[in-house]
C-alpha positions in Angstrom: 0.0 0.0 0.0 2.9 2.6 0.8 4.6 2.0 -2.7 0.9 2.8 -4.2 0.7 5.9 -2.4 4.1 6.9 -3.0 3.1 6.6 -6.6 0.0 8.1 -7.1 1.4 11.4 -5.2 2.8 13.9 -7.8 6.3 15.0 -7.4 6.4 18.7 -6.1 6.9 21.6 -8.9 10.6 23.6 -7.6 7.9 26.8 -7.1 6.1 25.2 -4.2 9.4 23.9 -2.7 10.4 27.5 -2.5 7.2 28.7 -1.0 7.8 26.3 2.2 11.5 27.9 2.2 9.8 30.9 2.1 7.2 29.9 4.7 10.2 28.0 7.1 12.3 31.4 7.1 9.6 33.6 8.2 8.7 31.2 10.8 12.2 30.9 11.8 12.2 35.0 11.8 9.0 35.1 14.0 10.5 32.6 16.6 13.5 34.5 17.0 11.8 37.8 17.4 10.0 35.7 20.0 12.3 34.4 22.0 14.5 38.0 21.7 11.4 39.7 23.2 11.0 37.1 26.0 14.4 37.3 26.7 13.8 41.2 26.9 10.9 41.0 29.5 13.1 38.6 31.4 15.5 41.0 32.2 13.8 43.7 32.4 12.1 42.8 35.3 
């Protein structure tokens, strides 16, 4: 059943592998700014 599945999924077009890239980076932004502004609050108080 795996190697069925495996086959009837289309490979994915170079365009949608850059959107995740895309969408990977700007989460990895967003957790940064995160953690900086816990990190921030931390010391402040």
């Amino acid at each position: 059943m795996a190697n069925w599945r495996v086959r009837n999924k289309k490979p994915c077009p170079l365009n949608k592998i850059g959107q995740v890239k895309k969408w990977l980076s700007r989460q990895l932004v967003l957790g940064d700014r995160r953690h900086n502004d816990c990190v921030l609050s931390r010391t402040r108080v």
